[in-house]
C-alpha positions in Angstrom: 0.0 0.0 0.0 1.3 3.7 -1.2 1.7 6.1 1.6 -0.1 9.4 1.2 2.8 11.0 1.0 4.0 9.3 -2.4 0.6 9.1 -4.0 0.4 13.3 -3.2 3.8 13.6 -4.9 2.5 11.9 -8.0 -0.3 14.0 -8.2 1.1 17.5 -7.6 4.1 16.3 -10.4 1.7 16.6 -12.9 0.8 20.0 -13.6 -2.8 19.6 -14.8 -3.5 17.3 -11.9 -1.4 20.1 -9.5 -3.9 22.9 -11.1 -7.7 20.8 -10.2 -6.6 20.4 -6.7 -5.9 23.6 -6.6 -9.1 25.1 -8.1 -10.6 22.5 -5.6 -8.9 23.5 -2.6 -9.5 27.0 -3.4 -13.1 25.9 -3.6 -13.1 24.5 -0.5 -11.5 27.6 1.4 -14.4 29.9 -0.3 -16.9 27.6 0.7 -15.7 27.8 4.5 -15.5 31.8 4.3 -19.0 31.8 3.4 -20.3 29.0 5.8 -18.6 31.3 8.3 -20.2 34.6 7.4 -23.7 33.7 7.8 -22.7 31.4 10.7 -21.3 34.5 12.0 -24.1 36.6 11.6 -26.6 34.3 13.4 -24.6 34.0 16.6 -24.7 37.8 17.1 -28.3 36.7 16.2 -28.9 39.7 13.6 -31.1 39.3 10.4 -29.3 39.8 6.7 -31.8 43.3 6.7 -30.6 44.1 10.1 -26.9 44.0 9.1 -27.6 45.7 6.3 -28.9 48.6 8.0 -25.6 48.7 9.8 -23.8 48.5 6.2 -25.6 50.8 5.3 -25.4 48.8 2.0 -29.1 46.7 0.4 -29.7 43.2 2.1 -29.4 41.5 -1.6 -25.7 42.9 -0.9 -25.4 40.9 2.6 -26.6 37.7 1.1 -24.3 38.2 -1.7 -21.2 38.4 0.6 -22.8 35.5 2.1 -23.1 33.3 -0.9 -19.2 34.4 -2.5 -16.4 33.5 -0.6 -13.5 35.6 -2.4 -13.9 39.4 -2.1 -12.1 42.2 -1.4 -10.6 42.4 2.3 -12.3 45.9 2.8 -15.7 43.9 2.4 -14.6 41.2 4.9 -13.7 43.9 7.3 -16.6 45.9 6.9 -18.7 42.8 7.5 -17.0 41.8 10.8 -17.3 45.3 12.2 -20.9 45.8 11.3 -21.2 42.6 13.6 -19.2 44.7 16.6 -16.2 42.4 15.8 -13.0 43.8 14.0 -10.7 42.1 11.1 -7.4 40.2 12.1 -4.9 39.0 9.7 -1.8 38.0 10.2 1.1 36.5 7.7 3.1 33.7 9.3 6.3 33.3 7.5 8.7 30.6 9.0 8.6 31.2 12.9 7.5 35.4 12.4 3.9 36.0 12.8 3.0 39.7 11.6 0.2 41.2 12.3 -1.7 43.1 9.0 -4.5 45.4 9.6 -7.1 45.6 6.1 -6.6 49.5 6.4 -3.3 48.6 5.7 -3.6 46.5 3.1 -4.7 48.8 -0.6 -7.8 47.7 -2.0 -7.4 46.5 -5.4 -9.7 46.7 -8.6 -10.8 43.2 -9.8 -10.9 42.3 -13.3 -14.1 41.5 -14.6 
């Protein structure tokens, strides 16, 4: 029997292979952003038109950022702190953990 381990390596050799896992794994990740929103949300118990109000942005707008789960860090944050929380993210690079704010970090156009 092939350890885990050998049968990844095979996988992640081939590039075509390397790229599905990687559109699934990003897939997965998106999925868990959104989960976490609306999860989010209901344990501060507020309504999609309730934090909306607080957004000051349309509740189709809330159940959007619900249903995507890439968007732009200045939405994230704006999300969290219209649920009284604020946004934390850090970069971990070997044993360094730095802290990055999103008001740090410049919002970006995306290409449609």
């Amino acid at each position: 029997m092939k350890r885990f381990e050998e049968v990844e390596g095979t996988i992640m050799a081939d590039p075509d292979r390397q790229e599905r896992v990687e559109r699934e794994r990003a897939k997965v990740v998106a999925e868990q952003v959104r989960d976490a929103l609306g999860e989010l949300r209901r344990v501060r118990q507020l309504t999609q038109v309730e934090l909306s109000r607080t957004m000051q942005r349309p509740q189709s707008t809330i159940s959007r950022i619900e249903r995507e789960g890439d968007m732009l860090l200045s939405t994230l944050a704006a999300y969290v702190e219209a649920l009284g929380g604020r946004l934390e993210i850090h970069a971990v690079l070997g044993d360094q953990r730095i802290a990055l704010t999103a008001a740090e970090i410049p919002a970006t156009k995306r290409s449609a």
